[in-house]
C-alpha positions as a Python dict, from the first residue, in 0.01 Angstrom:
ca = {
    (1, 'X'): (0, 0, 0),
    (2, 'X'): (295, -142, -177),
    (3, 'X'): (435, -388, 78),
    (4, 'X'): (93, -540, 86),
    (5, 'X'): (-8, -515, -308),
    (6, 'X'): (302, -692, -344),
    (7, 'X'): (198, -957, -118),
    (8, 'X'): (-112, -1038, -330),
    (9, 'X'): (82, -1033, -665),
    (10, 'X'): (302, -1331, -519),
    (11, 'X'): (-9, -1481, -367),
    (12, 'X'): (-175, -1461, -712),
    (13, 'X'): (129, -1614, -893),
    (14, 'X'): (205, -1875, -689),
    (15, 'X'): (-150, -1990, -697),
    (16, 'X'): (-170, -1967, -1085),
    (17, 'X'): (170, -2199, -1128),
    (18, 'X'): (71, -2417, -863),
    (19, 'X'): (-277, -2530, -859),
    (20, 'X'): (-486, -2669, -1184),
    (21, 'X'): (-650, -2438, -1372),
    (22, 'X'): (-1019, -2686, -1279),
    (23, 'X'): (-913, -2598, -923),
    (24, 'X'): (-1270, -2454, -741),
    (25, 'X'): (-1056, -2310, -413),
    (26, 'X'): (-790, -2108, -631),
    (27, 'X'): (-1039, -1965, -857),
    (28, 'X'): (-1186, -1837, -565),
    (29, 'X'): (-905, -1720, -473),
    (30, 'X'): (-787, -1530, -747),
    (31, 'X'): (-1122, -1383, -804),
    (32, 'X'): (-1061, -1158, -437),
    (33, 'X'): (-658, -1108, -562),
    (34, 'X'): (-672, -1020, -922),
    (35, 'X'): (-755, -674, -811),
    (36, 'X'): (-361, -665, -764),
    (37, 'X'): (-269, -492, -1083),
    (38, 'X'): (-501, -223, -1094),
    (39, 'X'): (-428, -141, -778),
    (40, 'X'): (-32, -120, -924),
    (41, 'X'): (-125, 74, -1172),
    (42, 'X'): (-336, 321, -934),
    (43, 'X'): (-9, 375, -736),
    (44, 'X'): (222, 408, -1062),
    (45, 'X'): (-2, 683, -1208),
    (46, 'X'): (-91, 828, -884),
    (47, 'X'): (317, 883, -792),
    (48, 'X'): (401, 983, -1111),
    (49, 'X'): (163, 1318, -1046),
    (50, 'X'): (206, 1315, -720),
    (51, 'X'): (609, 1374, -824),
    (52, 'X'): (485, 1622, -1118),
    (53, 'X'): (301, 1840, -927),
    (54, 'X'): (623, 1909, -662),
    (55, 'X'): (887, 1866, -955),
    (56, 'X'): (717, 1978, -1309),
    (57, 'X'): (911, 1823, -1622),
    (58, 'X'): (832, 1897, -1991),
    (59, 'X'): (817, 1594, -2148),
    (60, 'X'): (1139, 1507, -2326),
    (61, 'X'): (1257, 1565, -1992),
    (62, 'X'): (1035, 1364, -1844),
    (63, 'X'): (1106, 1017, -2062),
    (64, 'X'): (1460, 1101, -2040),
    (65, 'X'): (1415, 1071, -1630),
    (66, 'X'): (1106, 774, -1624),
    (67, 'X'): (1229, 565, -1919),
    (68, 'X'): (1570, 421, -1772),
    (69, 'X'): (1405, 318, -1499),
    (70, 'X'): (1201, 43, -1657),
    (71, 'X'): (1395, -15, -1979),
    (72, 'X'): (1672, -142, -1792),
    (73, 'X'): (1563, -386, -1572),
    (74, 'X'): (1292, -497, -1904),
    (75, 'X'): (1589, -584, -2106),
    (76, 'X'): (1768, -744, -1754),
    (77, 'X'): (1515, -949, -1638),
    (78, 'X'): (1376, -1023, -2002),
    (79, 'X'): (1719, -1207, -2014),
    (80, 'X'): (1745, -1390, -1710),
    (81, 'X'): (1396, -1574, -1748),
    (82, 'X'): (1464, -1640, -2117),
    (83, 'X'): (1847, -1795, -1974),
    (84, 'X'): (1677, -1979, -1725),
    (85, 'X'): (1374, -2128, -1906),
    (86, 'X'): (1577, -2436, -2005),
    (87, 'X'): (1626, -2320, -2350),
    (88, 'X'): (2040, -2332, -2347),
    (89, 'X'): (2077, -2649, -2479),
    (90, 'X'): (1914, -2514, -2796),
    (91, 'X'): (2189, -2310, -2839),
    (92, 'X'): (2315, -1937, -2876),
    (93, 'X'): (2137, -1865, -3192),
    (94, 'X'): (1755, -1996, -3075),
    (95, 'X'): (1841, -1789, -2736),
    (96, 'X'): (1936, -1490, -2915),
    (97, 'X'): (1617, -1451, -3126),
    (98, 'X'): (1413, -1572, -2892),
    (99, 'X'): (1514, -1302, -2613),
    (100, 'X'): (1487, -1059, -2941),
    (101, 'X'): (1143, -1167, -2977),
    (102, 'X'): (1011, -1147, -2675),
    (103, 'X'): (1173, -797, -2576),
    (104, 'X'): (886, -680, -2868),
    (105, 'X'): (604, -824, -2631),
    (106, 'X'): (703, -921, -2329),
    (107, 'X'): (710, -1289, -2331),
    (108, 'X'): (1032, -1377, -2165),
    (109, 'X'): (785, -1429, -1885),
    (110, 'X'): (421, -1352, -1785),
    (111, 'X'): (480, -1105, -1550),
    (112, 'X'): (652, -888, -1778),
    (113, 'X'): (317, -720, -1939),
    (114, 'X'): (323, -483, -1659),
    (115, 'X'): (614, -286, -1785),
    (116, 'X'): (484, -306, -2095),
    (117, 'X'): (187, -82, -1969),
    (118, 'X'): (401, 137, -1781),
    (119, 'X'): (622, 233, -2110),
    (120, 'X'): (213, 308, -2237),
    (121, 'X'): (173, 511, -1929),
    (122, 'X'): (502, 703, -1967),
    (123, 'X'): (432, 794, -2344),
    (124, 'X'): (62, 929, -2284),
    (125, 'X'): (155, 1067, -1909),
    (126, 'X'): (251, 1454, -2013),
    (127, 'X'): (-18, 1472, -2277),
    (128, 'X'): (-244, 1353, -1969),
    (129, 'X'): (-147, 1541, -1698),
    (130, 'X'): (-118, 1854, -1920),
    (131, 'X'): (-478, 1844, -2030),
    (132, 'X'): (-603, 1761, -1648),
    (133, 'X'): (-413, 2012, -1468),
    (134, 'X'): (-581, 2262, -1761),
    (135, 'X'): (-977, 2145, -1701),
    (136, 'X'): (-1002, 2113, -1367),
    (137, 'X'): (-1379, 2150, -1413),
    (138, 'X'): (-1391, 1802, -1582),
    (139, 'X'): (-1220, 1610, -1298),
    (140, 'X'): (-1575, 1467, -1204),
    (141, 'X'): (-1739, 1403, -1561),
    (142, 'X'): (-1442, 1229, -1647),
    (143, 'X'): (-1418, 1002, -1321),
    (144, 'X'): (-1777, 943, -1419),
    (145, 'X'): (-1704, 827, -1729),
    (146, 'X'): (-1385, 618, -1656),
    (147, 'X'): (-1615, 386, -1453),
    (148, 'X'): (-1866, 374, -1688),
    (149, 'X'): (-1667, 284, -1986),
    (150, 'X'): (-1396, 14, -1718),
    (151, 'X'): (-1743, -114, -1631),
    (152, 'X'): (-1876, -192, -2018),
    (153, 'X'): (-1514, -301, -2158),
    (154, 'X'): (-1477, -513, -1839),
    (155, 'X'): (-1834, -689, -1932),
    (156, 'X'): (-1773, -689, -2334),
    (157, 'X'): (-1442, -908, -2216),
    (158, 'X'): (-1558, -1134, -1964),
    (159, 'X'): (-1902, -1184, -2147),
    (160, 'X'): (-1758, -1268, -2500),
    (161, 'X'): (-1881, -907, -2712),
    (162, 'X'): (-1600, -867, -2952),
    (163, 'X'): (-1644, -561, -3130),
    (164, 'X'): (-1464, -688, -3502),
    (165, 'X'): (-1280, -288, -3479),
    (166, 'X'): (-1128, -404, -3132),
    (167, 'X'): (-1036, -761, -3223),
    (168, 'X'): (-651, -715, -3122),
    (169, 'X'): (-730, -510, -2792),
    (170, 'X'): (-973, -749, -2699),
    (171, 'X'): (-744, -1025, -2738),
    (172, 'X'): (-461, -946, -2544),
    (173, 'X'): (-634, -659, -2325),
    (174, 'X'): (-383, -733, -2035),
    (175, 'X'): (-102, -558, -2251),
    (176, 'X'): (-298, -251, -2344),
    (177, 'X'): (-294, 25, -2130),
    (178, 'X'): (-662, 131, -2196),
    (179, 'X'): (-809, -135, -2037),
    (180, 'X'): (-713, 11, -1725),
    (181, 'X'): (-788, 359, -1761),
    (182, 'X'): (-990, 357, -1485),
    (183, 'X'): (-728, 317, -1276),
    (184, 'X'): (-487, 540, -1464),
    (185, 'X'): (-732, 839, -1437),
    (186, 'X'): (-810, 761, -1101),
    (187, 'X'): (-455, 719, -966),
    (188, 'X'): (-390, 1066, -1162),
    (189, 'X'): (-713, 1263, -1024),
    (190, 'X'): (-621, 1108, -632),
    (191, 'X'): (-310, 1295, -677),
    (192, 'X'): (-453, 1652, -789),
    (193, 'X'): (-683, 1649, -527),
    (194, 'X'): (-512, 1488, -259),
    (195, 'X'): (-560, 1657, 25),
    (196, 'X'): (-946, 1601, -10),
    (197, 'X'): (-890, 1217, -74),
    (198, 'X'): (-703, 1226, 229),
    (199, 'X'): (-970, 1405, 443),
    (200, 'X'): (-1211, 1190, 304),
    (201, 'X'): (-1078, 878, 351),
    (202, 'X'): (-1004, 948, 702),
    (203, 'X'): (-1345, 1042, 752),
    (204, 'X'): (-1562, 743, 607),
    (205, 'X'): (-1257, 448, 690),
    (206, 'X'): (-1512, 250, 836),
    (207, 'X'): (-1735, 267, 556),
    (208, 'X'): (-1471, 206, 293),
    (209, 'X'): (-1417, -146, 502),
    (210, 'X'): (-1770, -232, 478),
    (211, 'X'): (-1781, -156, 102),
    (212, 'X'): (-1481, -368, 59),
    (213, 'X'): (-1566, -684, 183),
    (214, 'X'): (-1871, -620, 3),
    (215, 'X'): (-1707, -591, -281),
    (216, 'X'): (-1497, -931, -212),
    (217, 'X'): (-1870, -1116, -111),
    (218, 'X'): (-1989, -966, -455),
    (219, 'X'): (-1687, -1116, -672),
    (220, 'X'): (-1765, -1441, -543),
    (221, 'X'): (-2106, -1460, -589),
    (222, 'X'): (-2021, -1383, -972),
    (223, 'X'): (-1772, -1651, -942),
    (224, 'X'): (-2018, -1910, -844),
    (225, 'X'): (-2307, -1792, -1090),
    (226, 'X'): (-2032, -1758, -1395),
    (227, 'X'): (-1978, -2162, -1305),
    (228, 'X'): (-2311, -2277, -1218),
    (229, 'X'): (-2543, -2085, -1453),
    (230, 'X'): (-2306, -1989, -1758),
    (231, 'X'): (-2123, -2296, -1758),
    (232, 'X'): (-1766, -2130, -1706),
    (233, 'X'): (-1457, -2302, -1605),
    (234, 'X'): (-1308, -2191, -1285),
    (235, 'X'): (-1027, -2019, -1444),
    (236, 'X'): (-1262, -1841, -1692),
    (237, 'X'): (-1529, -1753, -1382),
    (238, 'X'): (-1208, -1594, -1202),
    (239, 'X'): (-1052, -1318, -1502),
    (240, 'X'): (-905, -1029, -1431),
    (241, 'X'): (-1125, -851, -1678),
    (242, 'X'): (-1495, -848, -1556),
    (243, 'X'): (-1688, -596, -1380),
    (244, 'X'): (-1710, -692, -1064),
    (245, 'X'): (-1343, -732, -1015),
    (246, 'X'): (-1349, -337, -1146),
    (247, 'X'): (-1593, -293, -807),
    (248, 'X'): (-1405, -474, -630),
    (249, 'X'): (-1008, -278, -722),
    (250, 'X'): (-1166, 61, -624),
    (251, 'X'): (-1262, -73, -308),
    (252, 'X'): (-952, -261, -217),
    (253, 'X'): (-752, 86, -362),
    (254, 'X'): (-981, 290, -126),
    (255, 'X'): (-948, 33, 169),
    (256, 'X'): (-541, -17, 97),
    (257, 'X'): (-497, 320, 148),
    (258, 'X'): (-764, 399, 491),
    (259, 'X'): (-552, 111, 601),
    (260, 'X'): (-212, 276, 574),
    (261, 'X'): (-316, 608, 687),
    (262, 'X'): (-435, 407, 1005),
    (263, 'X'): (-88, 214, 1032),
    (264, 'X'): (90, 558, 992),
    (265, 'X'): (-12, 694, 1221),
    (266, 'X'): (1, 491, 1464),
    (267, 'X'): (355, 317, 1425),
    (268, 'X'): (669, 398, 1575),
    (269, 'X'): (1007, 532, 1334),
    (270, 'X'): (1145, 224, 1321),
    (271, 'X'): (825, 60, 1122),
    (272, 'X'): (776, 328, 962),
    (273, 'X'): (1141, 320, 757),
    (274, 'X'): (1054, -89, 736),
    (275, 'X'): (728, -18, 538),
    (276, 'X'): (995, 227, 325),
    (277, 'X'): (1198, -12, 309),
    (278, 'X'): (968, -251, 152),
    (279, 'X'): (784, 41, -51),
    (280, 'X'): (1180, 90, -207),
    (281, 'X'): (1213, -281, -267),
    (282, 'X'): (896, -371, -407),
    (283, 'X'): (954, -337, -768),
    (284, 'X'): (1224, -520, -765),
    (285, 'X'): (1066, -796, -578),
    (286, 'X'): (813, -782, -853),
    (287, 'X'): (1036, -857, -1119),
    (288, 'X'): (1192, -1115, -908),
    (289, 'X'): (927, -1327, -782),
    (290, 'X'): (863, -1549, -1044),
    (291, 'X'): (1213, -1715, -1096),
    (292, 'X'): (1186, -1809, -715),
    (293, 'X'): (843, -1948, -713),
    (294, 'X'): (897, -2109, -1077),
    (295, 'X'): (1179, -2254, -879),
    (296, 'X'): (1038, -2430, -540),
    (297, 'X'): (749, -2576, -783),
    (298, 'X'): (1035, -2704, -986),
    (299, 'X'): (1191, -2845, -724),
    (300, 'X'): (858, -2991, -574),
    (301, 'X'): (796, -3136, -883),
    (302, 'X'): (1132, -3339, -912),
    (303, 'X'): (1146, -3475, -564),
    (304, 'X'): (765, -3657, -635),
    (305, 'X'): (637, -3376, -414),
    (306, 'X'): (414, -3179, -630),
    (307, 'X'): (241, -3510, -692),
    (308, 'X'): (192, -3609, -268),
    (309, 'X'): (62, -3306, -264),
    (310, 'X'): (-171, -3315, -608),
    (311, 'X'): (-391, -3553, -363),
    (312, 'X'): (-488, -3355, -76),
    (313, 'X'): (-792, -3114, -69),
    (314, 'X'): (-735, -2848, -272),
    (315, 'X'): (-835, -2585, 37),
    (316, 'X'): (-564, -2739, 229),
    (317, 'X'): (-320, -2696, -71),
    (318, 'X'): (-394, -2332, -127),
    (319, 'X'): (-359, -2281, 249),
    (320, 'X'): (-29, -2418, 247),
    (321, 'X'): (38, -2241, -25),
    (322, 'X'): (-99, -1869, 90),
    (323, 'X'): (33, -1939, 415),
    (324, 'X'): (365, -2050, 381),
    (325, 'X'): (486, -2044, 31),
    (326, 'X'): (400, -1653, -3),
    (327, 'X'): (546, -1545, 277),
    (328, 'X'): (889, -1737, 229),
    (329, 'X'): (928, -1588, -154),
    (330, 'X'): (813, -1291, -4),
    (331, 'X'): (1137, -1297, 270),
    (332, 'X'): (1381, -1418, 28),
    (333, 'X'): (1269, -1194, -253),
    (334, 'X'): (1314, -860, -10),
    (335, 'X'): (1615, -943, 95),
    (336, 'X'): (1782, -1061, -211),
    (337, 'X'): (1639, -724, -386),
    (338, 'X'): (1773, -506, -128),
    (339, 'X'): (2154, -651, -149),
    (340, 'X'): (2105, -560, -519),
    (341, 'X'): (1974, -211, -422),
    (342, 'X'): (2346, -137, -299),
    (343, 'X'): (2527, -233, -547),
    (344, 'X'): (2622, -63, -915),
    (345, 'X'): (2331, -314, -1116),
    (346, 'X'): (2063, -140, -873),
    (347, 'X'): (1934, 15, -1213),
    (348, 'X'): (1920, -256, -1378),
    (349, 'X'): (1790, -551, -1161),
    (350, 'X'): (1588, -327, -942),
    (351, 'X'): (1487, -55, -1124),
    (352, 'X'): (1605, 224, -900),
    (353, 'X'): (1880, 423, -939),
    (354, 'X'): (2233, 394, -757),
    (355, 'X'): (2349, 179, -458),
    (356, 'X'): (2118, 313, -156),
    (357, 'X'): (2263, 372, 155),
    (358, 'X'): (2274, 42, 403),
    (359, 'X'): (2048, 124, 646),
    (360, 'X'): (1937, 50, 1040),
    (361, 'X'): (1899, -308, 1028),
    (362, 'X'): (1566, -422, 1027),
    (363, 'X'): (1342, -685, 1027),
    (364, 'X'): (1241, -822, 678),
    (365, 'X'): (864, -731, 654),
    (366, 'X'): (662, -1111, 610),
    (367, 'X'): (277, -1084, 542),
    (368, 'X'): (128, -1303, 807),
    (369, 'X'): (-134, -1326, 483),
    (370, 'X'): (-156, -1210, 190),
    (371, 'X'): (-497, -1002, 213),
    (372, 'X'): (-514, -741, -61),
}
């Protein structure tokens, strides 16, 4: 689930730095891929019970053991993009404050918000998983309610309700972790009752494919009305926040996950320890990403490229780009993260702790797509 959630974060980046925000074809596209981050922040809350239930922490314990891990590479990588976002010249006073700054709210780079939520996820996790593992009897209500209140804020934020109360939340909801609680409560309930998810899944895999690209068809259906009848732009019609993009996340979790069960058991050891492999990398190719991407447009850019390319279709653009581009960051990115995963800044840059073991060699793991 990770090495191909991963996948579809770089697909959505590199399509949001490279094509215009008027582009028809990457709106599209990002209306199928946004689902990315919930489906992160399934697996975060999902592995953090999963972990709980086997190894119980109170929780001072608990931050003491989860906060490192995502401190450390927030301060890190907060300071590489604000070093490399051609600020130097201003000098080392306008760097200093400025990497102060944006350590307060993530902007040393977009990308950032998402360890923003997980310091959110950390603080409320005990208080969560206490309360859950005491009401079992309210597992179901609560699901219930989780989609019916992801479902309303989801509308209220695509559809332009502001309650005045909520001004703040509304406003930057991608930094708050309630506006993903359905995927916070769901990633936590998956794990208590795992063994029937399992079951389940296995049993209705089929189905859970059908509902999926269902799901996808219904997302850009809304994309098209949002533009033709409301008058959105495409990058408007295409937000994360709306509700069929919530339909759409629980399917592609549900679907991500009959998939791997189905590629578990079939492969041999040796893929097996490569989807590890990438599973153990993957944060750090999150955090990575961006500076290589931000790099080859950059590049493209100088050399008159960006604008041979700026006249082609734009369906032959984001081919090129899904195709190719995501893929190669997706190579470089794994193995550049997993040199750092042996050495003593593992903590830091990657966000696991201490060198790991260099193992079997292997194949680096390229997405022949990125389909999420």
């Amino acid at each position: 689930m990770r090495f191909v959630t991963v996948a579809g974060v770089i697909a959505v980046h590199t399509t949001s730095l490279s094509a215009p925000r008027s582009s028809l074809t990457a709106g599209g596209v990002l209306a199928v891929l946004h689902v990315t981050r919930s489906v992160f922040l399934f697996l975060s809350a999902f592995v953090l019970t999963y972990s709980f239930e086997r190894r119980p922490l109170p929780p001072r314990a608990f931050w003491r053991r989860r906060y490192p891990l995502v401190a450390a590479p927030y301060v890190a990588w907060s300071a590489i993009y604000v070093l490399t976002d051609g600020n130097l010249h201003r000098g080392a006073a306008f760097v200093v404050e400025h990497f102060l700054l944006d350590l307060t709210d993530g902007g040393a780079h977009f990308h950032l918000y998402f360890l923003l939520l997980t310091f959110q996820l950390y603080l409320v996790f005990p208080a969560l998983i206490g309360w859950l593992r005491r009401h079992r009897s309210a597992h179901a209500p609560l699901l219930g309610a989780s989609v019916a209140f992801q479902l309303l804020f989801t509308a209220g934020a695509h559809y332009g309700w502001r309650p005045p109360a909520l001004g703040i939340w509304f406003t930057h909801a991608g930094s708050w972790l309630p506006s993903y609680e359905l995927y916070v409560a769901g990633g936590i309930l998956a794990a208590l009752h795992f063994e029937q998810v399992t079951a389940w899944t296995r049993a209705h895999g089929r189905a859970i494919g059908v509902a999926y690209l269902l799901s996808v068809a219904l997302a850009e259906l809304s994309y098209v009305v949002d533009m033709k009848v409301l008058g959105f732009s495409p990058i408007r019609a295409a937000q994360v926040f709306q509700p069929t993009v919530t339909l759409e996340a629980v399917c592609a979790t549900l679907a991500l996950y009959a998939l791997g069960l189905s590629v578990t058991d079939r492969v041999g050891e040796r893929r097996r320890r490569m989807l590890e492999r990438s599973a153990d990398v993957s944060f750090g190719v999150y955090l990575a990403h961006p500076l290589l991407v931000g790099g080859i447009l950059d590049v493209a850019a100088a050399s008159g490229l960006s604008a041979a390319v700026g006249h082609l279709p734009g369906g032959l653009v984001e081919a090129f780009a899904m195709f190719a581009m995501v893929p190669a960051v997706y190579y470089v990115t794994f193995w550049g993260v997993d040199l750092l995963r042996r050495t003593p800044a593992s903590l830091w840059l990657t966000g696991r702790r201490g060198p790991r073991p260099t193992p079997a060699p292997l194949s680096a793991p390229v997405p022949s797509a990125p389909v999420v």
